[in-house]
C-alpha positions in Angstrom: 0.0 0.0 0.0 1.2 3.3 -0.8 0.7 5.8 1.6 -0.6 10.1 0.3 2.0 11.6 2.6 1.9 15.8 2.7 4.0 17.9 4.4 7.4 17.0 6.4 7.8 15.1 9.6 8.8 16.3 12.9 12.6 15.4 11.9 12.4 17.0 8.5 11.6 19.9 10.6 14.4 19.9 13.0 16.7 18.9 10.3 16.2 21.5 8.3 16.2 24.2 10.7 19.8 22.8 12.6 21.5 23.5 8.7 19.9 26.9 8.5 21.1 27.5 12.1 24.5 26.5 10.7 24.5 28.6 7.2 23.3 31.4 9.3 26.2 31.3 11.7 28.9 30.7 9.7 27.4 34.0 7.8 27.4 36.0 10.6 30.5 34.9 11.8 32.1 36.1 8.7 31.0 39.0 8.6 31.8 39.7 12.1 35.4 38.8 11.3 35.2 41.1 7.8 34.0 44.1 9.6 36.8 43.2 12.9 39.7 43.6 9.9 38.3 46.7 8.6 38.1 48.3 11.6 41.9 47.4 12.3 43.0 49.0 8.5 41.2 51.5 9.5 43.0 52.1 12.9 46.3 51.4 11.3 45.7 54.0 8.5 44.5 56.7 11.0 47.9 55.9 13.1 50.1 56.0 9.9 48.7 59.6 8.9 49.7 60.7 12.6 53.1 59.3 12.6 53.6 61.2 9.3 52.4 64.0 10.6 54.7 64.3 13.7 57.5 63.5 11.6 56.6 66.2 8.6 56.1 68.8 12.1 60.4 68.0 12.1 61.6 68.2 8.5 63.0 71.5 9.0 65.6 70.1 11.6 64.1 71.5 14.8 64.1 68.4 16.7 64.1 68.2 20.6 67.2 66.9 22.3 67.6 63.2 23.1 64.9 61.6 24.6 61.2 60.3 25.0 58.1 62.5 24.3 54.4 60.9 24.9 51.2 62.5 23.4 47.9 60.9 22.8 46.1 62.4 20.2 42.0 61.7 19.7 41.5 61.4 16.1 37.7 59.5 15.1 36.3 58.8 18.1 39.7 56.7 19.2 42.8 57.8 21.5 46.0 57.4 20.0 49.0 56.9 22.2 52.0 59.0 20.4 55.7 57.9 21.8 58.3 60.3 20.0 62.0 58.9 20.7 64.8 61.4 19.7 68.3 59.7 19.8 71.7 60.8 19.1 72.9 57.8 16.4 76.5 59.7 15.3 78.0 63.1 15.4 75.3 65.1 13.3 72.9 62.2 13.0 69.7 62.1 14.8 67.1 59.2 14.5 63.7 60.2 15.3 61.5 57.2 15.9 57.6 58.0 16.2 55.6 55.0 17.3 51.2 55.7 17.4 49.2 53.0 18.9 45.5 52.9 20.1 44.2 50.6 22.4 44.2 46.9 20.8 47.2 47.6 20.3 47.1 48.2 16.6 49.8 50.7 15.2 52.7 51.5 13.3 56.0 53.0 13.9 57.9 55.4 11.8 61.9 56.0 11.9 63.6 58.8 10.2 67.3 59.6 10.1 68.0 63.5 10.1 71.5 64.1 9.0 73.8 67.3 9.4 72.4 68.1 12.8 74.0 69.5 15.5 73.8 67.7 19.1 
């Protein structure tokens, strides 16, 4: 005897709704990882644009004596932690070394040589 059968049984049911579940997660976790690395290129780009700033603030040669300089700077809604190192590499070379983080810790770090300078 053949049975007129309609519609989907209890299992069909829960089948079908645990692989949705699945798709639906793996989406979402996706995305949440997409949008997590574009935040961080974002960060890192906002942090290179300050280190390039600080160092352009220095191409005329009127850079501090010796040491370490910190400065936060608030750019976008996010604080930037600025750590300017001046050091003393040879007579008449200076290394300026500007490192800009925020607060996962994403950043970048810039290091220019200024020659002919006096110390």
């Amino acid at each position: 005897m053949k049975a007129d059968r309609q519609g989907m049984t209890l299992v069909e049911c829960v089948m079908a709704s645990f692989v949705t579940l699945l798709v639906l997660g793996t989406v979402v976790f996706a995305l949440n990882f997409f949008l997590q690395g574009s935040r961080k290129i974002e960060q890192r780009r906002s942090a290179l644009l300050i280190a390039n700033s600080v160092i352009s603030m220095y191409e005329s040669g009127n850079l501090p004596e010796a040491g370490v300089f910190l400065d936060t700077e608030n750019t976008g809604g996010i604080e930037f932690r600025i750590r300017k190192t001046v050091t003393p590499v040879s007579p008449g070379v200076q290394e300026l070394s500007v490192s800009v983080n925020c607060e996962n810790n994403v950043g970048v770090e810039l290091v220019k040589r200024f020659y002919g300078m006096e110390q």
